[in-house]
C-alpha positions in Angstrom: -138.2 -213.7 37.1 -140.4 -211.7 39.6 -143.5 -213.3 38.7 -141.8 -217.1 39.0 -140.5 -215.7 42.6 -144.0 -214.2 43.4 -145.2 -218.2 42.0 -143.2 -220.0 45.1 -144.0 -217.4 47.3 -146.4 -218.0 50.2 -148.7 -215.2 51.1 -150.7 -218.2 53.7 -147.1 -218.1 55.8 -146.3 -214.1 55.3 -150.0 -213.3 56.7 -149.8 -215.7 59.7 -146.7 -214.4 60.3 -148.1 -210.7 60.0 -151.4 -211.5 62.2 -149.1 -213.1 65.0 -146.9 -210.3 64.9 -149.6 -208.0 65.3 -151.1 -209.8 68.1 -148.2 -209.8 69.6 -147.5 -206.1 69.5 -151.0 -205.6 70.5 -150.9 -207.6 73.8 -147.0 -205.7 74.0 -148.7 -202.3 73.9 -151.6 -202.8 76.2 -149.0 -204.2 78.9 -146.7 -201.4 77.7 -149.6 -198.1 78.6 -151.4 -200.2 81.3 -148.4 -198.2 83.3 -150.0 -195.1 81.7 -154.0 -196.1 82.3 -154.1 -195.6 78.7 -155.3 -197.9 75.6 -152.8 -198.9 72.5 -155.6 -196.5 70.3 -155.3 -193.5 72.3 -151.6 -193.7 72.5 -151.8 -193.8 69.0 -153.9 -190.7 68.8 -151.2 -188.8 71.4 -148.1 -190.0 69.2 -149.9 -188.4 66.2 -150.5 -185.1 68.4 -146.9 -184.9 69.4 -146.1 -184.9 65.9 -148.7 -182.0 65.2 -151.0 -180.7 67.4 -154.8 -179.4 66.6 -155.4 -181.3 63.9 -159.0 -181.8 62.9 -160.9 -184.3 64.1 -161.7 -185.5 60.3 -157.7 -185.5 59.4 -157.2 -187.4 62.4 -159.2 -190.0 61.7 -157.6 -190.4 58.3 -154.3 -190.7 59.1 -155.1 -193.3 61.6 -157.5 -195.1 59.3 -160.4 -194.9 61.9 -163.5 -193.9 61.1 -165.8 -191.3 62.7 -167.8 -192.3 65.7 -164.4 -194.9 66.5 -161.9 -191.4 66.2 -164.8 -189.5 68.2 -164.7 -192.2 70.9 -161.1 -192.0 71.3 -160.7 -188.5 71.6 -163.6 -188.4 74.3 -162.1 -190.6 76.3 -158.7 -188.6 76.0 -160.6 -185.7 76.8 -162.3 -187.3 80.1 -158.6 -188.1 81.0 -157.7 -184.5 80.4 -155.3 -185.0 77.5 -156.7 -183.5 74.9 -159.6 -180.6 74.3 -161.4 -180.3 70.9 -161.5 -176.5 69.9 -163.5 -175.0 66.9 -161.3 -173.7 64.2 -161.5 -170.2 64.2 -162.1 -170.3 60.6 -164.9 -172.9 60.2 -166.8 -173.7 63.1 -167.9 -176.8 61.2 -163.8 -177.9 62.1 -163.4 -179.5 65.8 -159.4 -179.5 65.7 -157.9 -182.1 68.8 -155.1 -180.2 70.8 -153.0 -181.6 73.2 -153.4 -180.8 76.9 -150.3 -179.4 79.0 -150.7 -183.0 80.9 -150.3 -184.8 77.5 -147.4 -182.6 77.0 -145.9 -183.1 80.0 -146.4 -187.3 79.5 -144.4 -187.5 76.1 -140.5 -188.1 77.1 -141.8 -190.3 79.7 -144.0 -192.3 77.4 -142.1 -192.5 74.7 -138.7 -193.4 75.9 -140.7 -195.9 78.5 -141.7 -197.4 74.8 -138.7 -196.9 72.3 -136.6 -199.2 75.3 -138.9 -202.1 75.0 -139.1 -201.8 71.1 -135.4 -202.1 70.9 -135.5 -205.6 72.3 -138.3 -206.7 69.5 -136.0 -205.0 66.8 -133.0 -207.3 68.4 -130.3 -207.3 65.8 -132.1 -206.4 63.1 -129.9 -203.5 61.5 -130.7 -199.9 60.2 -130.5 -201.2 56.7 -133.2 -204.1 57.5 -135.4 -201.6 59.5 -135.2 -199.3 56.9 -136.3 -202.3 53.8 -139.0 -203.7 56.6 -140.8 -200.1 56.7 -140.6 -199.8 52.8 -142.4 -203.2 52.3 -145.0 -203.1 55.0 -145.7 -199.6 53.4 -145.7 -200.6 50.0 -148.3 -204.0 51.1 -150.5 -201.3 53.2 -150.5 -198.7 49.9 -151.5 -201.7 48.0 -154.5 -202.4 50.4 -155.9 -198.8 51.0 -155.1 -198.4 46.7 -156.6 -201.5 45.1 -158.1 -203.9 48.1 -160.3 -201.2 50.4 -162.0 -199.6 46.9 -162.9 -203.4 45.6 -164.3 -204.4 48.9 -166.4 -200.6 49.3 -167.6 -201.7 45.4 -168.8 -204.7 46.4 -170.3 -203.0 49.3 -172.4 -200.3 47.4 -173.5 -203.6 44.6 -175.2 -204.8 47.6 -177.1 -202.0 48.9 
């Protein structure tokens, strides 16, 4: 039964629905930190900060899925904003950990509810329940990518070096 589903079902329609969305949301989010002088990626590094400061810049990248010099970028132009400081751990000095200034701090409540408003209105009547089954699939299709599309691609990418 699943695979006769999976047979009618069109991936063309879900991924032009998925890039639009995400255009979308893009162009939402610039308009959104604009207020804030602030770009859609660094808000994005400052949401994962709130959640746990000083993590290392390494770690950071990885749970944002950006690599190195992009990550580095981002947090250099957070730190000529004064919102972040990169500090050597105490136990490596190899480790650069990315804490949060007390102007980033003080910025949160303001951005975030500014945000969480706006993203009621895309959410519109969709309930808890749907939110809730919308996260589990986009989750499950991005485990799927990072799992079984990223290490076929980086394959194919070391084949031709």
């Amino acid at each position: 039964m699943r695979r006769e589903i999976m047979h009618n079902f069109s991936f063309a329609e879900v991924g032009s629905l998925m890039g639009k969305i995400h255009r979308a949301m893009k162009r939402f989010i610039e308009g959104q930190m604009k207020h804030f002088q602030i770009t859609p990626a660094q808000f994005e590094v400052l949401l994962t900060l709130w959640e746990k400061d000083g993590l290392a810049l390494n770690e950071l990248g990885k749970i944002l899925s950006r690599d190195g010099p992009t990550i580095t970028g981002i947090i250099d132009r957070l730190e000529h904003k004064q919102l972040v400081n990169r500090k050597r751990d105490t136990s490596d000095r190899r480790c650069i950990n990315v804490v949060l200034t007390p102007k980033a701090r003080g910025l949160k409540e303001e951005m975030t509810t500014h945000l969480q408003a706006s993203l009621k209105d895309i959410a519109g009547d969709l309930s808890q329940l749907e939110m809730s089954q919308l996260e589990n699939i986009l989750t499950k299709m991005l485990m799927n990518i990072e799992q079984k599309i990223v290490p076929r691609i980086h394959g194919k990418l070391h084949a031709t070096l």
